[in-house]
GUTI-439156 format. One line per 3 residues: for each residue x, y, z of C-alpha. Coordinates in nm, 3 decimals. Layout:
<rs>
X:Y:Z | ...
</rs>
This chain:
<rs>
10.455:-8.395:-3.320 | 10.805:-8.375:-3.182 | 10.977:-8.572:-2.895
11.235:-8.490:-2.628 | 11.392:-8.708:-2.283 | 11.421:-8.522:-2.004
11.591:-8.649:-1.693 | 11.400:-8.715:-1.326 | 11.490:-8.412:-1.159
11.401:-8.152:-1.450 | 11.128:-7.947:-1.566 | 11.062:-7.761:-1.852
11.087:-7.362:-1.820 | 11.082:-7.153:-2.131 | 10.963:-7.274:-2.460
11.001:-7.075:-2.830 | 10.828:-7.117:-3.131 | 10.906:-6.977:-3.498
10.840:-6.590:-3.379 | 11.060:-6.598:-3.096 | 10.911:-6.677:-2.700
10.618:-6.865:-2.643 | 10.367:-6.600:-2.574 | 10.026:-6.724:-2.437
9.845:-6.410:-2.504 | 9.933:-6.403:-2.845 | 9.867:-6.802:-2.904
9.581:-6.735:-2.636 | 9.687:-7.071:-2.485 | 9.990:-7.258:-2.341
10.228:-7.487:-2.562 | 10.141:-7.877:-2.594 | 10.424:-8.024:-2.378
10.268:-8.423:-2.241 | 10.458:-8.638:-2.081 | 10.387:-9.000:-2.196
10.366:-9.249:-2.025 | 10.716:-9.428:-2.125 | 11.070:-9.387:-1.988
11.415:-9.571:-2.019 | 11.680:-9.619:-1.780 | 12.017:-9.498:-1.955
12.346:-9.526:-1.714 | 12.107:-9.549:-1.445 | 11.910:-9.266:-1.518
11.548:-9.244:-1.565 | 11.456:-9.008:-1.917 | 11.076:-8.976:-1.929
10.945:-8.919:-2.289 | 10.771:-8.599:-2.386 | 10.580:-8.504:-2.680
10.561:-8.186:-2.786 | 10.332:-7.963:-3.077 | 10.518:-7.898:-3.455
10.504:-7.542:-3.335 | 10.780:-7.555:-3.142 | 11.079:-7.499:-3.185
11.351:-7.518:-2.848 | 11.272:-7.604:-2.531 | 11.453:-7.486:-2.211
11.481:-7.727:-1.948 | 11.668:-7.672:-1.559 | 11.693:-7.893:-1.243
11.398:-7.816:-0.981 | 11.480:-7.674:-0.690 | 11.566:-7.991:-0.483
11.773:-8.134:-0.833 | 11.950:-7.825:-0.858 | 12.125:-7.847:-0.517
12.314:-8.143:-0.647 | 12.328:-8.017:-1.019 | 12.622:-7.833:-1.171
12.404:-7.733:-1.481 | 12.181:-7.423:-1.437 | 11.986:-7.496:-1.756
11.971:-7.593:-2.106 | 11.801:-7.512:-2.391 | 11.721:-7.848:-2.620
11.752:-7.735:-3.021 | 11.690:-8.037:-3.175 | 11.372:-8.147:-3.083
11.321:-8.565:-3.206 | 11.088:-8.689:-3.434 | 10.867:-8.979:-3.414
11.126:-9.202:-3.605 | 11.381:-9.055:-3.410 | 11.228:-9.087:-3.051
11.141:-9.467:-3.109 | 11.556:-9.535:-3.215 | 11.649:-9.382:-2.918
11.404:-9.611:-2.702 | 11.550:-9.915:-2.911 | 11.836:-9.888:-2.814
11.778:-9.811:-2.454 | 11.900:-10.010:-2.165 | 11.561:-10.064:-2.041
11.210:-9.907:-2.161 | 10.951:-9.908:-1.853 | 10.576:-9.749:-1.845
10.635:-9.461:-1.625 | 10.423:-9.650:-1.324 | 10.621:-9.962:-1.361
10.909:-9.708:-1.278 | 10.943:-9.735:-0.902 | 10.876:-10.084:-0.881
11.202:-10.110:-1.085 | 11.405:-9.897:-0.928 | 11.289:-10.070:-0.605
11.498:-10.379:-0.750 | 11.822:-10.203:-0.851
</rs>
């Protein structure tokens, strides 16, 4: 498995794998893209952890449509997808690491 943070305010859009585009025809299913169930709070932003299948390679993430009003960024394509080792130094040295539920009743505190 590999491992990316995404921001509140994002979604994922396109996704490739070794071939080129993700093609669900061809794979006869969609990608495995879960969001778990852990985030951190980095310069007071919340990055929710995602896990993604070996298969693939680059993800392509953009604001939604209410984010994007206030974002600058169009989108961005994430290369270098974390591994497990990875993903767990990154929430190390987070700021904070919440469950995703225990989320609002932090920010309710800030």
């Amino acid at each position: 498995m590999k491992y990316f943070f995404l921001s509140d305010g994002w979604t994922v859009g396109r996704v490739w794998e070794p071939s080129g585009l993700w093609d669900d025809l061809t794979w006869r299913r969609k990608p495995y893209i879960q969001q778990l169930d852990i985030c951190i709070l980095e310069q007071n932003e919340t990055l929710r952890l995602y896990q993604v299948e070996d298969m693939v390679l680059m993800v392509e993430v953009q604001p939604t449509a209410i984010a994007s009003v206030n974002q600058p960024i169009g989108q961005v394509v994430l290369k270098r997808l974390m591994t497990a080792e990875q993903a767990i130094a990154k929430l190390n040295e987070a700021e904070a690491v919440l469950k995703n539920t225990d989320h609002q009743q932090h920010k309710n505190t800030l």
